[in-house]
N, C-alpha and C positions, 0 to 999 in steps of 0.2 A: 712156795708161798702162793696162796689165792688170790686175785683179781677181786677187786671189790665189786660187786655190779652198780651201776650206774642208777638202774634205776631203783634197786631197792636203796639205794645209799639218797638220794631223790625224797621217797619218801620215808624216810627215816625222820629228815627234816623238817617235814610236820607234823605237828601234836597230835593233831588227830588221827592221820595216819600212823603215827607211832604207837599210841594208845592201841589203835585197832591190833595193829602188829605183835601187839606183846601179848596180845588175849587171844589165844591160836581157837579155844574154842565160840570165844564172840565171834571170831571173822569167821569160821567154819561154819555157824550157823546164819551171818550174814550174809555168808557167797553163796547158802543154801536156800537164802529166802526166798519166797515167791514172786518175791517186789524185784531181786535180781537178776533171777531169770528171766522174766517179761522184760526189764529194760537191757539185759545182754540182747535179746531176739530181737529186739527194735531196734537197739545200737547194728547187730547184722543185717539185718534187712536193711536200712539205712543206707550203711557204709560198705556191706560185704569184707571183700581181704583188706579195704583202706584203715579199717579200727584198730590194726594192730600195730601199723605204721603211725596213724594218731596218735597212739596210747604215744609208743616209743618217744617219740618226736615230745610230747608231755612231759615227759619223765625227763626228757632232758630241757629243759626248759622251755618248749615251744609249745607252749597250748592249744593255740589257735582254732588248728585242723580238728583238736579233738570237740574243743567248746563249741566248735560249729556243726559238730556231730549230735553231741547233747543238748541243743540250742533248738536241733533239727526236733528231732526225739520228743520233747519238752511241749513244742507245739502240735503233739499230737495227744490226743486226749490217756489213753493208757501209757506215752510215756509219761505226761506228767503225774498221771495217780500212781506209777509208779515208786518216784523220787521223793513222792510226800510220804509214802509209805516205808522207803528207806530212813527218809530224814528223821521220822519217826520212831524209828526202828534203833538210830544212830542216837538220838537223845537232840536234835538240831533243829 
């Protein structure tokens, strides 16, 4: 029997995550976008190896570390044309 993951079972729990989830080619060409890449590289530059302990720590319910990564990001001018560019991208 398989272990469920935690953090995919996480976001399963939201709509929109879930949405995204089920359209394997929406989110394909969403992780591809250019809007994500630029804010992956700002989220690395940012945080370095701490964004993956962030995400985690998210995924299980503790936000915090991540929102204050994307908070960081957001007040920088390409992260936020970033986000508007995703949001836009996402229907949001």
């Amino acid at each position: 029997m398989s272990q469920s993951d935690p953090t995919l079972d996480a976001l399963k729990k939201d709509p929109q995550a879930a949405k995204l989830l089920s359209d394997p080619a929406g989110l394909k060409a969403l992780l591809s976008a250019p809007e994500t890449q630029q804010l992956m590289s700002l989220l690395n530059q940012s945080a370095g190896s701490g964004l993956q302990s962030a995400a985690q720590a998210a995924a299980k319910g503790k936000p915090e570390a991540l929102m204050g990564l994307l908070n960081q990001v957001m007040n920088d001018p390409q992260g936020a044309q970033a986000v508007e560019g995703l949001k836009k991208k996402t229907g949001n």
